[in-house]
C-alpha positions as CSV (number, residue, x, y, z in Angstrom):
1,X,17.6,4.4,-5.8
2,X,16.1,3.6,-9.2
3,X,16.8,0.0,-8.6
4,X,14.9,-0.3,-5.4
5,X,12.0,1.4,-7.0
6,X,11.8,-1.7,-8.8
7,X,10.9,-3.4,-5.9
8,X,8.2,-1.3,-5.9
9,X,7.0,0.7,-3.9
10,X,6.8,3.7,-1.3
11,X,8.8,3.4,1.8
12,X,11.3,1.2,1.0
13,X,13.7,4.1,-0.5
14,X,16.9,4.0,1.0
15,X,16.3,0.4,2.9
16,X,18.8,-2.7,1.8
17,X,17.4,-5.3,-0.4
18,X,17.0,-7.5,3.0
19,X,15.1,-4.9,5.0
20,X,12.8,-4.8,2.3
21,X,12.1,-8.4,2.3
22,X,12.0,-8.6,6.5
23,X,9.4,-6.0,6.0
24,X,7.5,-7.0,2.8
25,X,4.9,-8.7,5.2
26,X,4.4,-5.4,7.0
27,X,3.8,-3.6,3.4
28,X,1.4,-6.4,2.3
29,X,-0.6,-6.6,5.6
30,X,-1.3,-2.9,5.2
31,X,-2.4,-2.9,1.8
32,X,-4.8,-5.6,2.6
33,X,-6.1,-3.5,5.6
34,X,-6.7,-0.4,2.9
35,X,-8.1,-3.1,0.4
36,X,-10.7,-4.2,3.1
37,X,-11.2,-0.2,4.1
38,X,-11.7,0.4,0.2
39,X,-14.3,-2.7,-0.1
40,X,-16.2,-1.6,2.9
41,X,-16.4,2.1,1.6
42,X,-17.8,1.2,-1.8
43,X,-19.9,-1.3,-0.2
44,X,-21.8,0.3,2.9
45,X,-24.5,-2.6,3.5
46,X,-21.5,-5.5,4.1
47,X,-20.3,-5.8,7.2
């Protein structure tokens, strides 16, 4: 367990090192969807 938290991150606990991978796209694309959610939050006059 404390050698997949190296590969950082919530939700991958328990997953294989190649389920991680298949899904790192997944992980990435939703952290740039709450990047974009934080960016439009701080700045209300972007669209």
């Amino acid at each position: 367990m404390q050698k997949l938290a190296v590969f950082g991150g919530t939700g991958i606990m328990g997953r294989s090192i190649t389920e991680y991978l298949d899904t790192q796209d997944d992980w990435q694309g939703i952290g740039v969807a709450r990047h974009k959610q934080q960016i439009s939050a701080l700045t209300p006059f972007s669209s």
